[in-house]
N, C-alpha and C positions, 0 to 999 in steps of 0.2 A: 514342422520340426518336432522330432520328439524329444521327451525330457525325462529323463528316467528321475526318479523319486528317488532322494538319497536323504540323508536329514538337513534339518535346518541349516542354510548358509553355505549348501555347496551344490551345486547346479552342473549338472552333465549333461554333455550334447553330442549324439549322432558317434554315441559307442558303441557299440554290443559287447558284450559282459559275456565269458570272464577276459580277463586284462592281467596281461600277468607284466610285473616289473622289467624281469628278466627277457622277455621280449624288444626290450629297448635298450641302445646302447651308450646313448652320450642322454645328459641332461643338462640342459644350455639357462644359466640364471642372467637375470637384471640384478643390477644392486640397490641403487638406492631405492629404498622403498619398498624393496622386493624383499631382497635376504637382509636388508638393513635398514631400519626404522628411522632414519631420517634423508632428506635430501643434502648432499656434505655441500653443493655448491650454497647452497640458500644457506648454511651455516656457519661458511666462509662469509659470507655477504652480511653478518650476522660483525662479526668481526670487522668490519671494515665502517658498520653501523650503514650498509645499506641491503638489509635481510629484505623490507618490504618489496624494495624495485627488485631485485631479484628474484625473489621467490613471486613475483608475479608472472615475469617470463617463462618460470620456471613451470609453472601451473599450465598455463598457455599451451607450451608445447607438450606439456605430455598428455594434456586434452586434442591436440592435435590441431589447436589452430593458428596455429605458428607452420607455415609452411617450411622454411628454410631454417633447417634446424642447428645447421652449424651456425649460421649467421647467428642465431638464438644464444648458440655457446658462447661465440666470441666477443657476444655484446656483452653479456652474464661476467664471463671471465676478465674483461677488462676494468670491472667495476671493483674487482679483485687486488688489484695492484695496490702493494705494498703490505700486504696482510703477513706476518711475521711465519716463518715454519712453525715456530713456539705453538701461534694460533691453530696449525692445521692437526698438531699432536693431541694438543687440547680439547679439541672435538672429538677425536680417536679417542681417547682415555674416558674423558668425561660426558660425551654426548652420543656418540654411535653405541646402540645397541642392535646386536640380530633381531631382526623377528623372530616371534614363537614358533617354533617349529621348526627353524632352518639347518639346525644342527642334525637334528632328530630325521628330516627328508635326505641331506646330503651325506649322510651315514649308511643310512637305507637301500639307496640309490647303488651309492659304493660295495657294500655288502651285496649288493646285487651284480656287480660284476662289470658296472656302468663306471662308464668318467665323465668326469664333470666340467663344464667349462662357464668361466664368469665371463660374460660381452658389456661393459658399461659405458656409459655416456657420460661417466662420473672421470673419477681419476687416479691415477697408481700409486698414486701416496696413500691410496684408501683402499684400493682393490691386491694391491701387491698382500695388505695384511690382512685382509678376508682370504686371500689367498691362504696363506701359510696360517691362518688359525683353524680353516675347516680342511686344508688338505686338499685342493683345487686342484684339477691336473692343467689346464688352460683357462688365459687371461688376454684380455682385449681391453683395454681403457686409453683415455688421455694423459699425456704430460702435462702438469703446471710447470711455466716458466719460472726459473728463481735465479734470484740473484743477489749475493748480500743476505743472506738467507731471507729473502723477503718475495711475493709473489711480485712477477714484473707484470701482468697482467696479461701476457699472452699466453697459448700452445704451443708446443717443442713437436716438429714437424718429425716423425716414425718413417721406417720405410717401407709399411704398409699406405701412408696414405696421412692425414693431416689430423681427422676428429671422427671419432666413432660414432657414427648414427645410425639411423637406422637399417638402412642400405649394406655398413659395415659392420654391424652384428650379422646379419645373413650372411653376406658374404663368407664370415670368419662361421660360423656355424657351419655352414656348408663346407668349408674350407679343413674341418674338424671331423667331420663325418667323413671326408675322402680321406684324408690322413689314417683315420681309424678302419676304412675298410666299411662304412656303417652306409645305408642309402638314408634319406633325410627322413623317410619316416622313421625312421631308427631313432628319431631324435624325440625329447620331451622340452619343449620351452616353455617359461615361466618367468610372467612380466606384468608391469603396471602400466606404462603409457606406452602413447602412441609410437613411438620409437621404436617398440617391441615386435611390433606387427608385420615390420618385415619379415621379422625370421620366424615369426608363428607361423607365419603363411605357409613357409614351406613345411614345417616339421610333421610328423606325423603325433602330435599330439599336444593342444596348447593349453595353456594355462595363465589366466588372469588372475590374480593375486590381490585382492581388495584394490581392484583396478579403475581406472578411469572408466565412463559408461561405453566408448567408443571402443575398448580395451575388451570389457569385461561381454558385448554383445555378438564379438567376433570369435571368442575363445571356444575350445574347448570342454574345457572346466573352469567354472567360477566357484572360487573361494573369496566368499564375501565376510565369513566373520570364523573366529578360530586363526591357527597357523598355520604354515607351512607345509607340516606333514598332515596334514590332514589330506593331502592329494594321496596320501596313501590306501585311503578308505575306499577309493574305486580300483583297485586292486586284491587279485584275489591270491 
């Protein structure tokens, strides 16, 4: 394997240089953890005062040893039930921040003539407003149940399909790239777990993000310290 020498804390594999932005036409993100510095399920769970058992599972799977990922959500989400909408605004306001850089790559990306699309395994009370604060052109996540404005602890079934994992981030990637006219190497993914790696697989160019070691050994690009845009430095 070769490794081309870039500076400290970002790692490239099996490029040849130069790389131009504009060569590529959708750039397909993860959320949590990716373009957003917390996990909101484990935050949720945080609220309900069961963050530990959750944010165990939640670890689990996006190291990859949790086979059955939906199963993984619907256990996660039901530990959820009865958690206030109040609480999920509250995380929004108070506790979700961008990563560094995220603003500054999906700006870039855009200027470059690319669209961008969020695939998460998170949920649209969180991805609808990452949406409409960076200017997103497509979105993929889950519904939480609510009722009485309180979380009932399950998923609101879509008519794509029930929970977005990792199977349906690809699919909807690929599903994006036809829409757009784009073949999948056209595409740049950029993710943390193992949920990602479907749709790295196919793209023509992936990107692990201070990612899990299962994440970050099959990638691309590893950005292991810095932000976001710093995937822009292998670009000429």
């Amino acid at each position: 394997m070769q490794v081309k020498p870039y500076p400290p804390g970002l790692v490239v594999r099996h490029i040849q240089p130069p790389l131009r932005l504009a060569a590529f036409g959708l750039i397909a993100f993860d959320m949590d953890s990716t373009l957003i510095d917390i996990e909101c399920v484990d935050e949720i769970a945080a609220a309900a005062g069961r963050k530990q058992e959750v944010a165990a599972i939640t670890e689990a799977a996006m190291r990859g040893e949790i086979a059955d990922y939906k199963e993984s959500l619907r256990q996660r989400v039901a530990l959820l039930e009865g958690v206030s909408v109040a609480s999920l605004e509250e995380i929004y306001t108070q506790r979700l921040q961008l990563n560094p850089g995220a603003q500054e790559l999906v700006a870039a990306c855009k200027a470059a003539g690319m669209k961008v699309l969020l695939v998460s395994g998170g949920f649209t009370f969180f991805t609808d407003r990452i949406r409409d604060r960076l200017q997103i052109d497509f979105t993929r996540s889950n519904v939480l149940g609510i009722r009485d404005g309180k979380l009932t602890g399950r998923l609101v079934d879509q008519p794509w399909g029930d929970i977005c994992d990792g199977e349906e981030k690809k699919k909807m990637l690929l599903a994006t790239c036809g829409q757009l006219g784009l073949r999948p190497r056209q595409a740049i993914t950029v993710g943390d777990g193992a949920n990602d790696l479907p749709m790295m697989y196919v793209s023509g160019l992936s990107v692990a993000y201070h990612a899990k070691p299962k994440v970050r050994e099959q990638a691309t690009v590893a950005i292991d310290s810095g932000g976001l845009d710093r995937l822009l430095e292998i670009f000429s």
